[in-house]
Rosetta silent file (secondary structure, phi, psi, omega in degrees, C-alpha in Angstrom):
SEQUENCE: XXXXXXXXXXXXXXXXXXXXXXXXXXXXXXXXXXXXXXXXXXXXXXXXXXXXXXXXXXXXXXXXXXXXXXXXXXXXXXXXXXXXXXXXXXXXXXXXXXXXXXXXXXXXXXXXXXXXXXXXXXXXXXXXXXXXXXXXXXXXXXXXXXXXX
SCORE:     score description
SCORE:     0.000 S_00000001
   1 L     0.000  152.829 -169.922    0.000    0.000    0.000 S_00000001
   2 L   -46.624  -82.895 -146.987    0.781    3.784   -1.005 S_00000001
   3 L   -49.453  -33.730 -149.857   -0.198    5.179    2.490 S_00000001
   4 H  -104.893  -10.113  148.435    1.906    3.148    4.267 S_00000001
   5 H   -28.423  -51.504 -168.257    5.041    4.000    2.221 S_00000001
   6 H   -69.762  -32.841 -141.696    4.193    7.565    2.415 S_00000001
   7 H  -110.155  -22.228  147.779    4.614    7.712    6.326 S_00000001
   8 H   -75.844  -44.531  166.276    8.266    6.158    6.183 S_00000001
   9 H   -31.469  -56.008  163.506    9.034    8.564    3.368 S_00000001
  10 H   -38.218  -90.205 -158.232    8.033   11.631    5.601 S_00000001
  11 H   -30.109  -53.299  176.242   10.044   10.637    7.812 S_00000001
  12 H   -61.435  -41.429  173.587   13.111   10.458    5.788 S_00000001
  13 H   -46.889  -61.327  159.617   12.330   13.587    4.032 S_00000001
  14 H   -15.842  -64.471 -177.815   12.048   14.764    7.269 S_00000001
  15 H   -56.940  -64.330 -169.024   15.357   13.664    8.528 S_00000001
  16 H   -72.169   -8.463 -172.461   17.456   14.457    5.278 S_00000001
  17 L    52.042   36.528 -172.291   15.401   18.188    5.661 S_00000001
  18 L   -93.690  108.782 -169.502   14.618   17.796    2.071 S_00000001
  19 H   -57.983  -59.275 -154.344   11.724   20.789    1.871 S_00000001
  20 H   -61.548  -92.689  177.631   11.282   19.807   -1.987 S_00000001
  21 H   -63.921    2.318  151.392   10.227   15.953   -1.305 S_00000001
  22 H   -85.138  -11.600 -168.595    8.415   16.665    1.735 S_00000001
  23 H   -76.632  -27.123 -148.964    6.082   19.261    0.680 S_00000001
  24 H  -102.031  -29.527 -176.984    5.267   16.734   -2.432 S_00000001
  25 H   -77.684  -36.440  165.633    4.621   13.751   -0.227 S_00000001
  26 H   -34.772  -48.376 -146.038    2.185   15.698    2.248 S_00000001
  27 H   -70.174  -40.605  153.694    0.373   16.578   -0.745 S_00000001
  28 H   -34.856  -77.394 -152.809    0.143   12.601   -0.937 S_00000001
  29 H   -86.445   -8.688  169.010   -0.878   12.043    2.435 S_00000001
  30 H   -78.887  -45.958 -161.039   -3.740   15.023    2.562 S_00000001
  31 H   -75.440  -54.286  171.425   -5.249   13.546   -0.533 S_00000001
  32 H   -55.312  -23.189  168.476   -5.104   10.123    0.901 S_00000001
  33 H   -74.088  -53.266 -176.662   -6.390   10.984    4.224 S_00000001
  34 H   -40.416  -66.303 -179.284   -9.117   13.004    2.647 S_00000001
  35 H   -19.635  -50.741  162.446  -10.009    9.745    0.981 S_00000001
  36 H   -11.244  -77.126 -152.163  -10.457    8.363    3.583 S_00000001
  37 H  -113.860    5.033 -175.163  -12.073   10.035    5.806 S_00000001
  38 L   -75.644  165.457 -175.526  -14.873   11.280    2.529 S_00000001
  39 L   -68.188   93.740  163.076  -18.525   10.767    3.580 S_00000001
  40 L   147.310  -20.155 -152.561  -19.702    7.368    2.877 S_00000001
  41 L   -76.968  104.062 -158.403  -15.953    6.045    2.829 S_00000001
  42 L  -109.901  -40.304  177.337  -16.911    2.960    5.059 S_00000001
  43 L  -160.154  168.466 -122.040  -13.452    1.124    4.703 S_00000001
  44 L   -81.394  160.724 -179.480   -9.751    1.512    4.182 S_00000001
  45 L   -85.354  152.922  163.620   -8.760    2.115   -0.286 S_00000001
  46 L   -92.432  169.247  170.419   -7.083   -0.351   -1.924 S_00000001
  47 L   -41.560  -62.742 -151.431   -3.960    0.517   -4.106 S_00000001
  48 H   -68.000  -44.941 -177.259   -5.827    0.999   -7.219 S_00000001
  49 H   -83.850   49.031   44.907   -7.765    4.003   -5.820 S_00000001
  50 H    23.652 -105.151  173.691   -4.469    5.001   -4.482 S_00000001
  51 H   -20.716  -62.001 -150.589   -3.173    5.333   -8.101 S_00000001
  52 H   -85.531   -8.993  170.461   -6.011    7.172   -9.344 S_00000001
  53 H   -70.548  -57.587  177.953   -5.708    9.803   -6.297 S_00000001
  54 H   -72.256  -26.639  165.336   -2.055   10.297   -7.398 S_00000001
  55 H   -59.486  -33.569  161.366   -2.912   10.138  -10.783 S_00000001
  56 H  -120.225   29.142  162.394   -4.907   13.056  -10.033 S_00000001
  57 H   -88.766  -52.365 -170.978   -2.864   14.979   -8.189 S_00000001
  58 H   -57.361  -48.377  147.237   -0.479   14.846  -10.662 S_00000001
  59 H     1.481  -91.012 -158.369   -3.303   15.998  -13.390 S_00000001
  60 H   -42.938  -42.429  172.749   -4.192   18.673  -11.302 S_00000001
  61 H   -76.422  -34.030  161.726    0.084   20.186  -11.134 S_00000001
  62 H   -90.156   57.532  136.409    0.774   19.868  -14.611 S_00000001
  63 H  -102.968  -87.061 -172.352   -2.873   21.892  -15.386 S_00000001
  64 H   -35.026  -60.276 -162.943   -1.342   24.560  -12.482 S_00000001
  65 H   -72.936  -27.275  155.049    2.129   24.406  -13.891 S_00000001
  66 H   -57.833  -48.152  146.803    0.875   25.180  -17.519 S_00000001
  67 H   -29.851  -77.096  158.594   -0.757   27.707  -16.163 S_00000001
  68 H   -49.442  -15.519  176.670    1.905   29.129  -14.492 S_00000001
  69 H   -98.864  -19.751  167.124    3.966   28.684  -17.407 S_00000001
  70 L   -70.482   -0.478 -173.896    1.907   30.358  -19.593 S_00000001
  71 L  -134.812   -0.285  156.417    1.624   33.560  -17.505 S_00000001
  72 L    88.221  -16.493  154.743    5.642   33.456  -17.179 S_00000001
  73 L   -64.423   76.904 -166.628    5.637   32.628  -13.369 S_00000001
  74 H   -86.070   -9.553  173.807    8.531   30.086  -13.450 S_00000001
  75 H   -89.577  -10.007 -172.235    9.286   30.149   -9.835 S_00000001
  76 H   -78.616  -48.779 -174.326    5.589   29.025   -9.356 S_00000001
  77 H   -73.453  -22.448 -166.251    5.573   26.130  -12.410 S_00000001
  78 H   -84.561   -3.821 -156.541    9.178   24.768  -10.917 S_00000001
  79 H   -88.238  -46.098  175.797    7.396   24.019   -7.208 S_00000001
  80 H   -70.568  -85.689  179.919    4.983   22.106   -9.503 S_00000001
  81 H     5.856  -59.561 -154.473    7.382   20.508  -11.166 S_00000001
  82 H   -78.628  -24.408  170.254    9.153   19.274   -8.605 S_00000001
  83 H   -47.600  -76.264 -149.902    5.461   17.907   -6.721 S_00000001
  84 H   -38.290  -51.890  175.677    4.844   16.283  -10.047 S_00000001
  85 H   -48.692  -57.403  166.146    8.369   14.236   -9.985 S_00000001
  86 H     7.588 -100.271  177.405    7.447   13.435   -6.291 S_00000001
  87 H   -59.627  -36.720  176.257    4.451   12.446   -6.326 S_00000001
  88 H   -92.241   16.103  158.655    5.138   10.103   -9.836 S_00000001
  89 L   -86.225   -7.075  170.921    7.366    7.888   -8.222 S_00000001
  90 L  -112.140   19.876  169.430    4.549    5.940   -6.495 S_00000001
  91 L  -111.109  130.584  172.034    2.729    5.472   -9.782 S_00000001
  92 L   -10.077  162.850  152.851    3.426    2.747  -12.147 S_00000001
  93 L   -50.365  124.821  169.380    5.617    2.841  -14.517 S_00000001
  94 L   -64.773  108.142  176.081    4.248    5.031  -17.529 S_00000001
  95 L   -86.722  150.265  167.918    3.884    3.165  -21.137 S_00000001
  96 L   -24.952  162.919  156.339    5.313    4.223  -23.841 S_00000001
  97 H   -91.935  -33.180  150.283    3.149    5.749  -26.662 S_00000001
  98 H   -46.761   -3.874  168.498    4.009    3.100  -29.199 S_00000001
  99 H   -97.009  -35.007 -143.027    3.297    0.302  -26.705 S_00000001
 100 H   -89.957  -59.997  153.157   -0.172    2.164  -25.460 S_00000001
 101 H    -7.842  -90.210  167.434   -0.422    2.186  -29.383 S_00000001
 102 H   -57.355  -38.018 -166.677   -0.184   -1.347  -29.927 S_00000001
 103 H   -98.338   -0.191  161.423   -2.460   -2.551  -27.076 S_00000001
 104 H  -105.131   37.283  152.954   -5.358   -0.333  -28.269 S_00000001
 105 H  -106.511   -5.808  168.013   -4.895   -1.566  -31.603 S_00000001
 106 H   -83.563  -56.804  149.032   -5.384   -5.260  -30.737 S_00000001
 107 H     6.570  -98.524  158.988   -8.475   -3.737  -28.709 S_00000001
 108 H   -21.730  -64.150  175.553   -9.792   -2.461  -31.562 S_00000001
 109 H   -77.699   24.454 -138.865   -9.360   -5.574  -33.533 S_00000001
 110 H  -123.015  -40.951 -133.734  -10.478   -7.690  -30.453 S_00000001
 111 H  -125.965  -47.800  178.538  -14.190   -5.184  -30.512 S_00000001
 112 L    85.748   32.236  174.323  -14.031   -5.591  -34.594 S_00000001
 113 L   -57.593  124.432  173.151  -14.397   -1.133  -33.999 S_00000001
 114 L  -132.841   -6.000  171.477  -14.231    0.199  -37.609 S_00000001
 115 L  -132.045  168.731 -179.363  -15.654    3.628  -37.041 S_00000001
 116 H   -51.513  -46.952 -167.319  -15.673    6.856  -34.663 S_00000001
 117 H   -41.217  -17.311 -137.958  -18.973    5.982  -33.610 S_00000001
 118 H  -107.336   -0.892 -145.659  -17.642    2.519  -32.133 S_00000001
 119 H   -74.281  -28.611 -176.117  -15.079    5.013  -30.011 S_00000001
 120 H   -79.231   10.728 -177.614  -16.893    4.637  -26.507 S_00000001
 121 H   -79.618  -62.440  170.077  -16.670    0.926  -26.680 S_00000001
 122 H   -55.589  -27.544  171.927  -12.887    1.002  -26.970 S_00000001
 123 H   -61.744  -27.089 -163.653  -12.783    3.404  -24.389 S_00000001
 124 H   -85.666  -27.167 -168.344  -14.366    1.597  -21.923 S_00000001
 125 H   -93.402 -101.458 -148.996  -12.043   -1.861  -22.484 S_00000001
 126 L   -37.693  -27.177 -158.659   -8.583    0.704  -22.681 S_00000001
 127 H   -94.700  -44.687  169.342   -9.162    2.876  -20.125 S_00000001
 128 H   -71.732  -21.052 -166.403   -9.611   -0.344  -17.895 S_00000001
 129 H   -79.463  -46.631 -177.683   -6.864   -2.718  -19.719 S_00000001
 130 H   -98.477   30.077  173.828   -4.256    0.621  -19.013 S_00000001
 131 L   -44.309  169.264 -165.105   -5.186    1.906  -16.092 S_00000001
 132 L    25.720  -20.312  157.141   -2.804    3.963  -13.886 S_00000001
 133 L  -135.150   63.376 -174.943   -0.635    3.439  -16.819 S_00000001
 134 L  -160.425  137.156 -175.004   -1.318    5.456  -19.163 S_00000001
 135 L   -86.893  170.708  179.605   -3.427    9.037  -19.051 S_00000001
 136 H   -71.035  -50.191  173.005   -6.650    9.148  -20.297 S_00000001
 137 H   -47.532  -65.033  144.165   -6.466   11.913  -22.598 S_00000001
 138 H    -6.389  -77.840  145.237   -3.646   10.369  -23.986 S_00000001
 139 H    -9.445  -94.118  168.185   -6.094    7.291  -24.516 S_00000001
 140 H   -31.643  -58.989  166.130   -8.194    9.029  -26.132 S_00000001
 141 H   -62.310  -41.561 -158.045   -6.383   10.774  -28.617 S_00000001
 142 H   -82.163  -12.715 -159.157   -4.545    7.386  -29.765 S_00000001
 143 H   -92.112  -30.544  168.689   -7.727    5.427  -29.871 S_00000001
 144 H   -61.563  -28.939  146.944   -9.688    8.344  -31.969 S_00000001
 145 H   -21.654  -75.997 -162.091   -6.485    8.583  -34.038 S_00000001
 146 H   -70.890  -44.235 -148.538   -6.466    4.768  -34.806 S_00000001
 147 H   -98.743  -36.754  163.958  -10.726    4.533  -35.386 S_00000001
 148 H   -34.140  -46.138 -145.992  -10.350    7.654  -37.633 S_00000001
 149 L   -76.846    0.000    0.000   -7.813    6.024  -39.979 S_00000001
């Protein structure tokens, strides 16, 4: 589990007084306690909603850090930066886009998908076959790409 990772991490962060990876692992451990501790939230997350909580923290820092880069506030986009690195060391590995490629094009031929219309079908099998590794938009693009052709 993430959470329990997180709480030896602190600590070292702590220790070593490195300001940069503790600020990005709080940011970890707020979102996971909020999780938590949400209304209805009856018993402890598994890993996978783990991932997608870090998955959308990171979201959320490169959307701020574009932001920020786009208005020319570069000491603002490097703090996100450096959260983003953080924070994407407890997320899967990240596939390629030629592999992400390839496994929604057996997909595709797997669904017999031959038009756009066919796109939320593929979505629905991809988005579960790559979870946490791969983003969705990302997704998205290659399998409307691919349904286009």
């Amino acid at each position: 589990m993430i959470s329990t990772n997180i709480d030896q991490e602190i600590k070292q962060a702590m220790l070593a007084k490195d300001q940069v990876k503790l600020r990005g692992l709080r940011a970890i451990k707020s979102a996971l306690l909020l999780a938590k501790t949400e209304k209805g939230q009856t018993e402890q997350i598994n890993e996978e909603a783990e991932i997608k909580i870090l998955q959308k923290l990171v979201k959320q820092r490169k959307e701020s850090a574009d932001i920020y880069q786009s208005q020319g506030r570069d000491d603002l986009y490097q703090v996100e930066q450096e959260e983003i690195e953080v924070i994407s060391q407890f997320l899967p590995k990240q596939l390629e886009r030629s592999e992400i490629e390839a496994i929604i094009a057996k997909i595709i031929a797997e669904t017999g998908a031959s038009s756009i219309k066919e796109m939320g079908k593929v979505m629905g099998i991809a988005n579960k076959e790559l979870a946490g590794k791969a983003e969705g938009k990302l997704i998205g693009e290659i399998v409307k790409s691919q349904l286009s052709q």
